[in-house]
N, C-alpha and C positions, 0 to 999 in steps of 0.2 A: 119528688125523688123517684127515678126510674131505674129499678135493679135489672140486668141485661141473666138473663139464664137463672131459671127455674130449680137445677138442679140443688145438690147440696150447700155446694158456696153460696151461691145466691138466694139460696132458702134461707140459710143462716145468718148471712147479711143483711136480709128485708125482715125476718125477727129481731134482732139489735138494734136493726133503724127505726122499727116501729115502736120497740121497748122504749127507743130514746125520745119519742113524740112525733116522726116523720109521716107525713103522707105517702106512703111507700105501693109504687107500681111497678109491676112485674112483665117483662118481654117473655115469650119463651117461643119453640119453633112450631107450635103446634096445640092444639085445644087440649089433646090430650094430655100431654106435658105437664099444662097449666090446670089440670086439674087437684094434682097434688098440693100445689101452693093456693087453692080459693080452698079448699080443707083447713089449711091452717087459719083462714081469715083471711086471706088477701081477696077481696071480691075483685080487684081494680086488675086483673089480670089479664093480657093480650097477646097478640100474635100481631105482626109486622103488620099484618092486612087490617086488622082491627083498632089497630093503635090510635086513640085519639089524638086531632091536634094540642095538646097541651105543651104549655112552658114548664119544662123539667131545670131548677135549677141545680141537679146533681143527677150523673148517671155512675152508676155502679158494673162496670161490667166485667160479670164472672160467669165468662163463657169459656169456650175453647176455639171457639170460631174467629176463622183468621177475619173474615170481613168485619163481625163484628166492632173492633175498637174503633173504628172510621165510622161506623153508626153512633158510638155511643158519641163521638163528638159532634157528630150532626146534627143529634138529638139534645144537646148540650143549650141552656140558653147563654146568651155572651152575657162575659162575669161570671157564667159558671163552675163548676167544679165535676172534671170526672178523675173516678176512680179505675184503676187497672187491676184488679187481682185475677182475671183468667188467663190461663196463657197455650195459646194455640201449636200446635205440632209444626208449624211453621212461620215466618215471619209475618206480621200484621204488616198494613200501610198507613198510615194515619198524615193528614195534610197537615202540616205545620204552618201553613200559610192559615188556614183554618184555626186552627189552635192560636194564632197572634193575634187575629185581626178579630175571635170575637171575644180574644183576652180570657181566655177559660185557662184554668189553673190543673194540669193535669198531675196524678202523681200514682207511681207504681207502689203497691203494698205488695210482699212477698213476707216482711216478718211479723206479728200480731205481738210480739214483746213487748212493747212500748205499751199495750195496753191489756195485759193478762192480769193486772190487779181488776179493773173497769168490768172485761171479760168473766173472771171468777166470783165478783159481787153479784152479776145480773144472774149466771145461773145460781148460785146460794139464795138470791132475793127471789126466785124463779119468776121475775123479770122476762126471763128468755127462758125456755124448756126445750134442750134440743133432740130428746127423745123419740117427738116424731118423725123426726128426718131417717133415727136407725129403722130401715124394712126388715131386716134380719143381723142375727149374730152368728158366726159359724168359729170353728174351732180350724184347726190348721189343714185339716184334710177336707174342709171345706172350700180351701181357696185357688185352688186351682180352677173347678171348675168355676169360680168368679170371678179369675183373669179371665177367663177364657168369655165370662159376659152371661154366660145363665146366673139366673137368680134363681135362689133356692127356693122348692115348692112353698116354703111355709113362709114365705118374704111377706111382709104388708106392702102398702105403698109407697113408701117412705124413697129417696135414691139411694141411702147410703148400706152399703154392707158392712157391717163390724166386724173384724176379725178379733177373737180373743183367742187366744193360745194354750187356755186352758179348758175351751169348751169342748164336748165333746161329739 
């Protein structure tokens, strides 16, 4: 299984896969990137240029990158399965001649409903601990300057910034 972006989604989707028993391998765009997700355990973690030949028979890709999706199915073995939950600022290209002839099953996730019973058992069984992904929590007057893309001095490593509305 090759999860496409290191960030939060794809953090949290390569803990679920791996909670669920998957050999789970991580893309991400840079060493540095991927050092966050080999913290968690992911040793199996790469960069485009370092990427082993392996048979991936699922790729996950939750990127933002428009090239990306066209990778994840090139990286796809036939029969296999990719998944689509990133979605880029602009239109992806993806070959559908590609998609037919090596019979790969693709399918967009946008809603997690169908499986928030599954989802609330693994963090209760702490199966998955998604903890480490929050680097910081900030309160309402924190979050501007976290559109704006600063992270607060006291961030850990984690990608995600929590906004709670009652912190202060």
């Amino acid at each position: 299984m090759l999860v496409l972006g290191p960030g939060t989604i794809g953090s949290l989707a390569a803990l679920f896969l791996r909670a669920a028993g998957a050999e789970v391998h991580l893309l991400g765009p840079s060493e540095p990137a991927l050092d966050f997700v080999r913290g968690l355990g992911f040793d199996q973690a790469w960069t485009e240029a370092t990427l082993p030949d392996l048979p991936f028979d699922a790729v996950v890709d939750a990127t933002n990158a428009v090239r990306l999706p066209a990778l994840a199915l090139d990286l796809v073995e036939p029969g296999g399965r990719v998944a689509y939950i990133g979605l880029s600022g602009e239109p992806s290209q993806v070959d559908t001649r590609a998609l037919v002839l090596k019979d790969v099953t693709a399918v967009g996730i946008l809603s997690a409903s169908p499986a928030l019973d599954a989802t609330i058992a693994a963090y209760a069984s702490g199966a998955v601990d998604p903890r480490p992904l929050v680097a910081a929590t900030v309160g309402l007057d924190g979050v501007g300057p976290v559109l704006a893309g600063k992270r607060p001095a006291h961030a850990a490593r984690g990608p995600k910034i929590h906004v709670d509305p009652q912190a202060a």
